[in-house]
N, C-alpha and C positions, 0 to 999 in steps of 0.2 A: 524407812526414813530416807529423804533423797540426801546426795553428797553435797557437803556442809559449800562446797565450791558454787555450785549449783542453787543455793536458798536466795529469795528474792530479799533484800532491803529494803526497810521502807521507813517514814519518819510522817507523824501526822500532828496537827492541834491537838488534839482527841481521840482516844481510843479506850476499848475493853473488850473483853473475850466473848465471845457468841453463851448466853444460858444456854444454849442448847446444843453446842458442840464446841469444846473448849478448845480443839487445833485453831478455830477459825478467831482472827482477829477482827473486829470491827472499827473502822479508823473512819475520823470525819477532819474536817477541818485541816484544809492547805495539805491533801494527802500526796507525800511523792515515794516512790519505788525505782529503784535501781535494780538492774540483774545483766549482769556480763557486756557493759556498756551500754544498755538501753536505761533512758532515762520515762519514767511513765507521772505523769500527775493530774490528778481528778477531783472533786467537790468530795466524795468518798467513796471508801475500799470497802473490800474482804479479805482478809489474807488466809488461806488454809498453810498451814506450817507444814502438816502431814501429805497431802496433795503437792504442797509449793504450789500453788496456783492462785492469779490474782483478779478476783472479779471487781471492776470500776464505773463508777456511775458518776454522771454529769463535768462537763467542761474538760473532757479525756483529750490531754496532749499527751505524745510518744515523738519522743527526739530519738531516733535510729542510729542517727549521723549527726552533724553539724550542719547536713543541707536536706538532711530526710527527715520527714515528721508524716505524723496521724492524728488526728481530731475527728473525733466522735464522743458517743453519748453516751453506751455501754459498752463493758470490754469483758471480757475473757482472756486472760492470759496462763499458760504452761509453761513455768518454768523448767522442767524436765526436757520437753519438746520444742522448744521457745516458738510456740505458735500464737499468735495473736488473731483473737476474733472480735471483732467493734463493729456495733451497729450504731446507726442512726438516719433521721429522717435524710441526712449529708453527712455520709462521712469520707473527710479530704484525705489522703493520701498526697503531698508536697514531696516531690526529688527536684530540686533547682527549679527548673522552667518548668517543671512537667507535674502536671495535676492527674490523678486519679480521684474520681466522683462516683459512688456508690452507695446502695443503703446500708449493704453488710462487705465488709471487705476481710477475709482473713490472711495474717502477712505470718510467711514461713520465717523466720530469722536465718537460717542455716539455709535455707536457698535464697532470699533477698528477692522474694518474691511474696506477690501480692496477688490474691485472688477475688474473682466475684461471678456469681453464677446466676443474680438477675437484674440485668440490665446493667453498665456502666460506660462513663464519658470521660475523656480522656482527652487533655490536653496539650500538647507541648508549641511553646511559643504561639504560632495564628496556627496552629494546625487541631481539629479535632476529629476524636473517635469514641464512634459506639459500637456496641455490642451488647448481648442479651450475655455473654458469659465472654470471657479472659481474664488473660495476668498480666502483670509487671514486675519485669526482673530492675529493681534498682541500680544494682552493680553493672548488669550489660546494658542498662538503658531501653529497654526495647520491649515493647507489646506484645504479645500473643493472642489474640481476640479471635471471635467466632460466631457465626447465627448471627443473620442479619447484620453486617457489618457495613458501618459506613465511615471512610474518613475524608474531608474535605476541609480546604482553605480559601482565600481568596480568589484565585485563578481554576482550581480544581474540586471534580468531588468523585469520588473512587467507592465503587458498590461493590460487596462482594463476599463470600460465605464464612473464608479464613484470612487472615493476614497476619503477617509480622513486621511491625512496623520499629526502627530503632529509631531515636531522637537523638543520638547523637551523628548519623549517614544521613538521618533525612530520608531513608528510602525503605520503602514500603514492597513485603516480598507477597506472592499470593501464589495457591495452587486452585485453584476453582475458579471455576466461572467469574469474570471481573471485569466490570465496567468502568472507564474512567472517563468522565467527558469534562471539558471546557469550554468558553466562550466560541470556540474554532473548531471544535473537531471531539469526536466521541472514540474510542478507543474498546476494543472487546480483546482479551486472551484468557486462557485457562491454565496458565504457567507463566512467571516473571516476574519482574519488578519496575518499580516506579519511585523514580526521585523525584520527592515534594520540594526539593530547594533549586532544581536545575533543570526541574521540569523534563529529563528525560526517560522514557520506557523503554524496558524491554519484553519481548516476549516470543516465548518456545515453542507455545502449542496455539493452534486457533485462530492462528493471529489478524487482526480485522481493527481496520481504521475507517473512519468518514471525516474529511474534509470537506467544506464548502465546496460539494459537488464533487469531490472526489474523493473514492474508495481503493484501499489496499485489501487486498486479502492476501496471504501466503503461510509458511509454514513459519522462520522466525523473521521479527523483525525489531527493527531498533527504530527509534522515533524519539527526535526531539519537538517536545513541545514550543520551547518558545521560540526555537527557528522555523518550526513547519514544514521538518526534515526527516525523511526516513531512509531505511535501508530495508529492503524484503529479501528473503534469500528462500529458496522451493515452493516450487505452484506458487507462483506470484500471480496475481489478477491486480491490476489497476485500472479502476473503471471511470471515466469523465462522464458526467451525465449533461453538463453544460455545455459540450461537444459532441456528443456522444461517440467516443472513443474507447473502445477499451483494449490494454495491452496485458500480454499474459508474457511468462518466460522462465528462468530461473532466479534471475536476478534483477532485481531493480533500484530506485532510488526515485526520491519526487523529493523538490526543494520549492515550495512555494511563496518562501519569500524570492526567489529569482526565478522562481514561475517556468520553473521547468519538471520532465519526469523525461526516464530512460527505466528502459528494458533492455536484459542483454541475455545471450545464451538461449537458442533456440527463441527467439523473439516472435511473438506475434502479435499484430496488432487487426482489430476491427473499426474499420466507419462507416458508419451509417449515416446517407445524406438522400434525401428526397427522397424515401424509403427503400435504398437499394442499399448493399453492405459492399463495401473493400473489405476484401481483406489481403493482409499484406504480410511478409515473413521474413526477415534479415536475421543478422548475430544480432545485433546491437539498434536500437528506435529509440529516436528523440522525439519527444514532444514539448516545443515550446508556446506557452500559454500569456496573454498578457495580465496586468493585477487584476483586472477584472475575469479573470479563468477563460476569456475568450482563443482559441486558438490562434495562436501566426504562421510556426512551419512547424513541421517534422519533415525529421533528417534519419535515413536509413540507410546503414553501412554494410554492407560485405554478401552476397549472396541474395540477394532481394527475389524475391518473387511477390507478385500480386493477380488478385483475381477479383473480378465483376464480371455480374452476367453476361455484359456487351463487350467487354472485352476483356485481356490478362495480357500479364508484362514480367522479362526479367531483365537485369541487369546487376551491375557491382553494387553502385549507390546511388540512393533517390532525394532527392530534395524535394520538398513542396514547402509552398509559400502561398497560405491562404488567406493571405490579405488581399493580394493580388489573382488569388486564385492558379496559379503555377506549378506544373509538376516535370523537372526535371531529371534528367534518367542518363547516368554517365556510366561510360566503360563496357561499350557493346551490348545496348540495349536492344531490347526483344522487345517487337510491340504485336500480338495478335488480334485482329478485328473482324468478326465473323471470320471468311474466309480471307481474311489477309494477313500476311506476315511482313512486317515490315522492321527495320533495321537499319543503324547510323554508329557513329561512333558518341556522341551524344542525341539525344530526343526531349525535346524540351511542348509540353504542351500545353496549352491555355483551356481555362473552361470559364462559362459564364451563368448564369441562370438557368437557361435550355439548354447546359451541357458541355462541351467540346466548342470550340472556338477556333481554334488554329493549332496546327501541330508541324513542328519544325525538326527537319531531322540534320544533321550538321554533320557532315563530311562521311564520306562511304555510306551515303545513302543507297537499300537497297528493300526495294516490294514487291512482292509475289504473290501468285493465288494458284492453286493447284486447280486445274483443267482436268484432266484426267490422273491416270496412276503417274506416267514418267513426264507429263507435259504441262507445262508452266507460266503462267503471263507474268511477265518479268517486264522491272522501272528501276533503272538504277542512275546513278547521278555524282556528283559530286556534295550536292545540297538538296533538302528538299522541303518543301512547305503544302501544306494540307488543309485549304479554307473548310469552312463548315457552317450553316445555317440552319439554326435552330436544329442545331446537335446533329445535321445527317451532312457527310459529305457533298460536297454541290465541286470542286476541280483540285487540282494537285498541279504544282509546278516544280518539274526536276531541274533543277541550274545549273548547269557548267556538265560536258561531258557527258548529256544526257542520252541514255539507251532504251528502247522500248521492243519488246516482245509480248506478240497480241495475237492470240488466237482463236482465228473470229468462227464463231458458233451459227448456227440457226436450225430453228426445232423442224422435225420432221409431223408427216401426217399424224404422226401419235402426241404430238409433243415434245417428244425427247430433241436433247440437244444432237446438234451432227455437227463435227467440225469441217470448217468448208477452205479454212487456208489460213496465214499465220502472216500478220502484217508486224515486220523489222522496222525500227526507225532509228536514226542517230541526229542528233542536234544539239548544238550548243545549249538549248532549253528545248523542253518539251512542256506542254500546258495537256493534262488531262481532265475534261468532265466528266461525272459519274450522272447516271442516269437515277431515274427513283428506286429503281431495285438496288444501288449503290456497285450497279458493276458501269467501267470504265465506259463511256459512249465516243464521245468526239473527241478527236485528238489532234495537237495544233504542234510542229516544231517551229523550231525559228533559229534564223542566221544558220542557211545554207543547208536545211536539213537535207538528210538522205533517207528516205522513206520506200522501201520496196514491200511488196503482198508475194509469199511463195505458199505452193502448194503443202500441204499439210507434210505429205512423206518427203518432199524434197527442200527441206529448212535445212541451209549451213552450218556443220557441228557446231562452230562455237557462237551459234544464239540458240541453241537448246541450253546452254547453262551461260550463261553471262559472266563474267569476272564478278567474283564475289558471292555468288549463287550458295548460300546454304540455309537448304530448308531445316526445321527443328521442331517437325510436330510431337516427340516424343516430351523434347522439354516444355510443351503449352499445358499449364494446369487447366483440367478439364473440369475441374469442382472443388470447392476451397481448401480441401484436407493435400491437394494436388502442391502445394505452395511452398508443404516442406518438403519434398522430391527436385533435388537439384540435378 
């Protein structure tokens, strides 16, 4: 016999004892049960006295609480156990805002949990969830679902194998594979969470976003949906496909309501334009985007190296400005071009459709081409400018204090070059052309130049190295992996 503590109550219209097992009551008419603060009422019962146990048929409400309830069609209840089993074609489960909808639902009492193992939907406020099995704990408010799961609202809808989702944080936790997409942007991890009221994510493992035309990949990241704002943090990849950009590093961030992204910490960035690739390598790379994802500049601080087939470059920091098409280069920039080295305290240069346009090199200007092992054609200046046509060099003008060192060549009966004597010049400006092979041809000074031709062995020590003479083929990246070698 269960403890007299423990026996269900109950009150009906109508009742009499089962003829065929006299523990069992039969109750019709307006039947309700009490047991240990649950109130139960049905069209009619069964009461087993010796079990304690109450099976119910038709119009089955269960008041839990004062905000929890159950309706359904048939019941099972253990009073010893306090477990509730209710089927029907709908049966509700009500905690405040939050609906549970299933065929069979069994509700633990002593966990305040509710179970179902085919199929159920679940409501709270505009939010809904499925699954082919989970629970709900009443007391902690919160879901546990699985197999096939989907939750989704107005803005959102979230795919994925497990979740736990609470209805009072609003946020949804997930360890498997999990998709969340919205009107803007699709979301992939396989560890974290998602707040359905603030629209932000996070996530540990896998981590993968697409935005209109651009994608994050890294190890964690955090992401605000309705700013359009993330943070990536290890193996960061940020890929534009509407510019075709992509920057990789340890760290990053992209804000597309202000239409920016940055990479930092070993920073690298690739572009590809008229099928050729830069690539480029700082601490730190800006890329700023207009609202339509069109590129304007990126800006790259501290360490810069870059590399293209035709040419490579270093200095501190770079600006470009692709509106204008502008690539500016501060703080002892290095410019290599086939065989030339050239160098200024800023290098600012233009491109246009065909390429290269003008390149301006601004105070301690200084360019060189290696002749041989020890000997050097040498253009140094105060200023200097670099016209170009249809992307090849066509003259250079050195301005203010300009120096030239030219060591003239001519091939022998084999071909090979022989050097024949070493034309000095000094002038206020010097104007060089470059021939189609792009080596130096005619040369013009002007205002008062001093122009002498000496023999090869008998050149003045100081125009074998010019004031400011430092060659740096060690630091020219030879191939793009070259760009993180400072």
């Amino acid at each position: 016999m269960c403890d007299a503590q423990k026996l269900i109550e109950y009150s009906s219209g109508m009742g009499s004892r089962d003829p065929e097992n006299a523990n069992v009551w039969v109750l019709y008419n307006g039947v309700v049960a009490r047991h240990e603060g649950m109130k139960l009422e049905s069209d009619s019962a069964h009461y087993d006295t010796e079990e304690n146990s109450f099976t119910a048929f038709g119009n089955i409400i269960i008041t839990l609480t004062d905000t929890t309830l159950i309706f359904g069609d048939r019941l099972l209840y253990d009073g010893d156990t306090r477990i509730v089993d209710i089927w029907d074609d709908t049966v509700v489960l009500v905690d405040g805002r939050t609906h549970l909808i299933a065929n069979h639902i069994t509700y633990e009492r002593n966990r305040a949990t509710a179970y179902y193992t085919e199929w159920g939907r679940g409501t709270s406020e505009n939010r809904v969830l499925i699954s082919r099995q989970g629970q709900y704990n009443s007391e902690r408010k919160e879901f546990n679902i699985y197999n096939d799961v989907v939750l989704w609202d107005s803005t959102m809808r979230l795919e994925t194998d497990t979740l736990i989702y609470n209805t009072k944080t609003k946020t949804a936790c997930f360890e498997s594979p999990t998709y969340m997409y919205s009107d803007s942007s699709t979301i992939y991890s396989e560890l974290g969470n998602y707040n359905t009221e603030t629209r932000f994510a996070i996530s540990y493992l896998s981590s993968h976003v697409d935005n209109q035309g651009r994608m994050i990949d890294c190890d964690t990241l955090y992401y605000d949906e309705a700013q359009r704002y993330g943070k990536a943090y290890g193996h960061v990849i940020i890929v534009d496909s509407v510019n075709d950009i992509t920057c990789t590093g340890r760290y990053g961030e992209t804000n597309q309501e202000n239409n920016y992204s940055f990479v930092t910490d070993s920073a690298h960035v690739l572009f590809v334009d008229k099928g050729d690739s830069l690539f480029l390598h700082a601490d730190t790379v800006y890329v700023i985007t207009d609202t339509a994802n069109h590129l304007q500049t990126v800006r790259a601080n501290y360490r810069v190296k870059l590399f293209r087939r035709d040419a490579q470059a270093m200095c501190d920091s770079a600006f470009y400005n692709a509106i204008d098409s502008v690539l500016y280069m501060y703080q002892n920039p290095v410019i290599w071009y086939e065989h030339y080295q050239c160098s200024a305290d800023t290098i600012v240069m233009y491109h246009d459709t065909t390429g290269m346009r003008m390149a301006y090199l601004y105070s301690d200007c200084f360019a060189m081409q290696q002749v041989d092992l020890d000997k050097f054609n040498q253009l140094t200046g105060r200023n200097g400018v670099v016209h170009f046509a249809d992307g090849e060099p066509m003259y250079a003008d050195i301005l203010g204090n300009a120096q030239m060192v030219y060591y003239i060549t001519e091939d022998d009966t084999l071909g090979h070059p022989q050097l024949m004597g070493v034309n000095v010049g000094m002038g206020t400006d010097i104007r060089i052309y470059f021939d189609s092979t792009r080596a130096p041809g005619r040369v013009v000074a002007y205002d008062k130049p001093d122009m002498k031709t000496y023999p090869v062995m008998r050149v003045p020590e100081e125009f074998k190295r010019l004031q400011g003479f430092n060659w740096q083929p060690k630091r020219r990246p030879r191939r793009p992996e070259d760009i993180f070698e400072w």
